[in-house]
Backbone as JSON Lines, residues from 0, in Angstrom:
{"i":0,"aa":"X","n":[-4.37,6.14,-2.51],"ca":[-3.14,6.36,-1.81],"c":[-3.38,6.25,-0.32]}
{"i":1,"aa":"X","n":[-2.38,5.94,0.22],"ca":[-2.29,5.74,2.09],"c":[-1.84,6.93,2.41]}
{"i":2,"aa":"X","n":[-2.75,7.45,3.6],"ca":[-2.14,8.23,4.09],"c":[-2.22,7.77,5.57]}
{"i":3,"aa":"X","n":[-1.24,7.96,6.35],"ca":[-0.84,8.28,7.98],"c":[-0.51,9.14,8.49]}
{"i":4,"aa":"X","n":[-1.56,10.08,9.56],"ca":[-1.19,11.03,10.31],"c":[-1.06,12.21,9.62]}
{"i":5,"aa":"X","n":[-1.92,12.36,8.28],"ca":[-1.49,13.73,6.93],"c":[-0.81,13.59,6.21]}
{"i":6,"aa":"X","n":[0.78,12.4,6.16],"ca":[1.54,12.22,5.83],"c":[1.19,11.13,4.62]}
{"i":7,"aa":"X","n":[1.4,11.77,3.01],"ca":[1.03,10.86,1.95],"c":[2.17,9.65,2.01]}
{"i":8,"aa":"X","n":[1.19,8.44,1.9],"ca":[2.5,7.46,1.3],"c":[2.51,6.9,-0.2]}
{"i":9,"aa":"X","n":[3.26,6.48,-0.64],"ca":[2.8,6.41,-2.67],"c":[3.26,5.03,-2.46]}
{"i":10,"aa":"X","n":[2.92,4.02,-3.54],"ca":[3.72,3.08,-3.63],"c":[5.19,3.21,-4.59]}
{"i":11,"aa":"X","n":[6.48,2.49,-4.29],"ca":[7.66,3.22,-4.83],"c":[7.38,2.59,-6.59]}
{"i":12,"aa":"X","n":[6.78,1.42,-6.82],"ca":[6.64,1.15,-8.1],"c":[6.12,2.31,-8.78]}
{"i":13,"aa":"X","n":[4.53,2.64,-8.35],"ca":[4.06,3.64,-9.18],"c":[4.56,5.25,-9.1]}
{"i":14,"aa":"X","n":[4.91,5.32,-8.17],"ca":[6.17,6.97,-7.9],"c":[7.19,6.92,-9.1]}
{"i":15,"aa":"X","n":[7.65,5.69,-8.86],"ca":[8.85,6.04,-10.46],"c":[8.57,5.88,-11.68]}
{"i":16,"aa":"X","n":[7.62,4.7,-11.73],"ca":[7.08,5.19,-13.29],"c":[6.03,6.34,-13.63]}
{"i":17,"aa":"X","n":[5.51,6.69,-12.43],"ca":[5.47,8.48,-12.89],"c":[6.5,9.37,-13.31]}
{"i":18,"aa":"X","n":[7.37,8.83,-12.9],"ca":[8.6,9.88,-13.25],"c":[9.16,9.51,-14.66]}
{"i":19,"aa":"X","n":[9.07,8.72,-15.09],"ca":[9.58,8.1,-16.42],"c":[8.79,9.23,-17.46]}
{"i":20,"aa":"X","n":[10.55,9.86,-18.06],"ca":[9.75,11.0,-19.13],"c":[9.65,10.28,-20.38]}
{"i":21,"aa":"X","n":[8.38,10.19,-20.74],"ca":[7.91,9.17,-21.89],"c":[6.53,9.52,-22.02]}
{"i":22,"aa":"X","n":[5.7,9.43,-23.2],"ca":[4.68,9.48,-23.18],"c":[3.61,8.44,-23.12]}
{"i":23,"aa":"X","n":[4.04,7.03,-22.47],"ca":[3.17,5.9,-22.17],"c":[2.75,5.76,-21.44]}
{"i":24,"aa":"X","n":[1.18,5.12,-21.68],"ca":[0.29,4.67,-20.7],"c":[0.77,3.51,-19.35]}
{"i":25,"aa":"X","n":[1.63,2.43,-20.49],"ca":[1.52,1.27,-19.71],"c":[2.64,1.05,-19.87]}
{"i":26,"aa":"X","n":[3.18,-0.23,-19.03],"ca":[4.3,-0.96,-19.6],"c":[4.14,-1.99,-19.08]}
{"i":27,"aa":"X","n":[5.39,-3.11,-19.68],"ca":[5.02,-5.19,-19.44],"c":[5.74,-5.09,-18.21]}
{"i":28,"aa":"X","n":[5.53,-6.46,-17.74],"ca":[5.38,-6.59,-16.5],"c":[7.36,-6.9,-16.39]}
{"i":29,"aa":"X","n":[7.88,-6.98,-17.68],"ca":[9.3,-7.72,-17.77],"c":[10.28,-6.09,-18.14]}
{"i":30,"aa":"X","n":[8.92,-4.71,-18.06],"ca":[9.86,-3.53,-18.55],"c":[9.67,-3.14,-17.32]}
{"i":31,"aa":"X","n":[8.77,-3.03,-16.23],"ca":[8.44,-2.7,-14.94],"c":[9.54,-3.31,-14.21]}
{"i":32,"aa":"X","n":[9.97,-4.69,-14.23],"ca":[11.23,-5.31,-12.98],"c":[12.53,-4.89,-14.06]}
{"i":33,"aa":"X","n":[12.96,-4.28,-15.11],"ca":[14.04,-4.52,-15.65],"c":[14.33,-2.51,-14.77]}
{"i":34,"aa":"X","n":[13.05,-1.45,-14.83],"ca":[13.43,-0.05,-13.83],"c":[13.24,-0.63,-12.66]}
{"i":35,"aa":"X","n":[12.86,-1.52,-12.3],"ca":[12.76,-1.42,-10.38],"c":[13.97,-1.83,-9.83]}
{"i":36,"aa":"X","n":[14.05,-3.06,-10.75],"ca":[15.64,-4.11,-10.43],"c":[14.18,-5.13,-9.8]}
{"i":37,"aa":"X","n":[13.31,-5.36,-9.63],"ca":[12.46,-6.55,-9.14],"c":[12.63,-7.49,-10.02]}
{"i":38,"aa":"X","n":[12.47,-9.18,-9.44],"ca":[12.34,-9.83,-10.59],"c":[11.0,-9.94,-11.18]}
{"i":39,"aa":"X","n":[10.76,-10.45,-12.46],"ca":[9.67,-10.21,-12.88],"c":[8.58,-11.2,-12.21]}
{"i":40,"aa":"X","n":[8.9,-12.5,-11.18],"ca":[8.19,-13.01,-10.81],"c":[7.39,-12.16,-9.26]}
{"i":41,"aa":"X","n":[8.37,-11.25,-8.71],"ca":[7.92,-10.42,-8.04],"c":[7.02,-9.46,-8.37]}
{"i":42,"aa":"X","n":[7.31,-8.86,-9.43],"ca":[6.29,-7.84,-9.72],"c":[5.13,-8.9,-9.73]}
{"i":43,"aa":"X","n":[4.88,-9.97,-10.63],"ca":[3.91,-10.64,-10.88],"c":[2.77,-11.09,-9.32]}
{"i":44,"aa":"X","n":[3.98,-11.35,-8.26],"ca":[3.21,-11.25,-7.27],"c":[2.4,-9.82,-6.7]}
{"i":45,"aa":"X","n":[3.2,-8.75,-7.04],"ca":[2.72,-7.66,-6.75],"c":[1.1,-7.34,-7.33]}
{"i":46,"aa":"X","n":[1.39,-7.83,-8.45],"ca":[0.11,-7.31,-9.01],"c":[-1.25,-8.55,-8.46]}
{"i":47,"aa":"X","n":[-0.65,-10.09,-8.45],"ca":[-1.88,-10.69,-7.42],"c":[-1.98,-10.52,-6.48]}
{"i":48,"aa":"X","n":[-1.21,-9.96,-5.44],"ca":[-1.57,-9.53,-4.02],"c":[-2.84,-8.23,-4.18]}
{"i":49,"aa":"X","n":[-2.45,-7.46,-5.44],"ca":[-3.45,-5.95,-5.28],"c":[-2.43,-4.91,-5.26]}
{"i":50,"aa":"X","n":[-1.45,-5.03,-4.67],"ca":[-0.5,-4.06,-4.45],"c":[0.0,-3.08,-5.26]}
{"i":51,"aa":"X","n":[-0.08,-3.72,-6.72],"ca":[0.18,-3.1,-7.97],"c":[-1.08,-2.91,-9.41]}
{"i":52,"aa":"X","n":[-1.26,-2.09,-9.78],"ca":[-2.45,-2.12,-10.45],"c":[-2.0,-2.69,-11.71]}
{"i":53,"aa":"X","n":[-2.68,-3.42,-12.4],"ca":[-2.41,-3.84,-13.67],"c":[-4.07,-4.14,-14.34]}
{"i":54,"aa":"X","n":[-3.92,-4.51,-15.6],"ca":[-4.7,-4.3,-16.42],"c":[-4.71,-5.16,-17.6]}
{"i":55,"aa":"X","n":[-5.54,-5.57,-18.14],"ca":[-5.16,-7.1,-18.9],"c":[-5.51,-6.76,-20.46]}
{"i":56,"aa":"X","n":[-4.75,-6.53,-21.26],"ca":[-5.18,-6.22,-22.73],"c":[-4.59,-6.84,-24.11]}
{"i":57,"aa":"X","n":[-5.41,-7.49,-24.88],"ca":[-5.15,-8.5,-26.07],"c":[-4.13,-9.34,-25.36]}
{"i":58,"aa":"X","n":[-4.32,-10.35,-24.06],"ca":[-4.06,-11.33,-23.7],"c":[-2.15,-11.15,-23.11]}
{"i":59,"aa":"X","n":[-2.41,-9.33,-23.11],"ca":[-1.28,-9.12,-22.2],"c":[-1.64,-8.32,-20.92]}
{"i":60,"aa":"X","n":[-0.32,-8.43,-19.71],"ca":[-0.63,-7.69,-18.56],"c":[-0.02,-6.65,-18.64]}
{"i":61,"aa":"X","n":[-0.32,-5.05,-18.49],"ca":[0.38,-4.3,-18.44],"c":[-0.17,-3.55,-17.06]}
{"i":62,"aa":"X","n":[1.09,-2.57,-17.17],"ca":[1.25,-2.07,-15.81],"c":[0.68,-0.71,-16.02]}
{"i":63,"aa":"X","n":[-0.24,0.57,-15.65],"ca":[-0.2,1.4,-15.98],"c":[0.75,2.77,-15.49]}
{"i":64,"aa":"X","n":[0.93,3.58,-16.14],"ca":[1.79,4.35,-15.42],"c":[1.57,5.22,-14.25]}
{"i":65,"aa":"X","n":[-0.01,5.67,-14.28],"ca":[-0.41,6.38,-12.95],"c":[-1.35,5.0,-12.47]}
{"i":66,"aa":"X","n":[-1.13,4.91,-11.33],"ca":[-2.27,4.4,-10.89],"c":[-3.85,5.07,-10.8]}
{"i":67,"aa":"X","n":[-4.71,4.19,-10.63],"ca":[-5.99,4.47,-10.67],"c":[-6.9,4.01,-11.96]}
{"i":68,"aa":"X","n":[-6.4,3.41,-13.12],"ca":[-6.87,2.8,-13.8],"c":[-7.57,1.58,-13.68]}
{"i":69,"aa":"X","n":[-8.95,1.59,-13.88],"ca":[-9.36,0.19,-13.55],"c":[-9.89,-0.57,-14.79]}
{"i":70,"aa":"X","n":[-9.77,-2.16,-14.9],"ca":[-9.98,-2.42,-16.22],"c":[-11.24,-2.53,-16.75]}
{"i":71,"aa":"X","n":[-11.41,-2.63,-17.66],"ca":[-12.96,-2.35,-18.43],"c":[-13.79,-3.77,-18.49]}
């Protein structure tokens, strides 16, 4: 996480799918832009810039719900 001056900053993707009351790890990259309102080619950039953590499993990308997951 960033912080400036003491002041935490979160990213707003991973802030709200923390908030999502559900008990999942992950979600697709097309269930991530359908809560943000992003399109899904955006998120997709998000996650090659770094900006967004994702994670690559049985030849899908998912998003995790807390950040800090790194892939295996």
């Amino acid at each position: 996480m960033n912080t400036t001056a003491g002041v935490e900053r979160t990213d707003p993707i991973a802030n709200l799918l923390s908030k999502v009351p559900d008990n999942r790890l992950t979600y697709s990259i097309k269930e991530v832009a359908a809560m943000t309102g992003l399109s899904q080619r955006t998120v997709l950039r998000r996650i090659a810039d770094g900006s967004l953590p994702a994670v690559r499993s049985h030849g899908r990308t998912l998003i995790p719900k807390q950040g800090g997951y790194e892939a295996a």
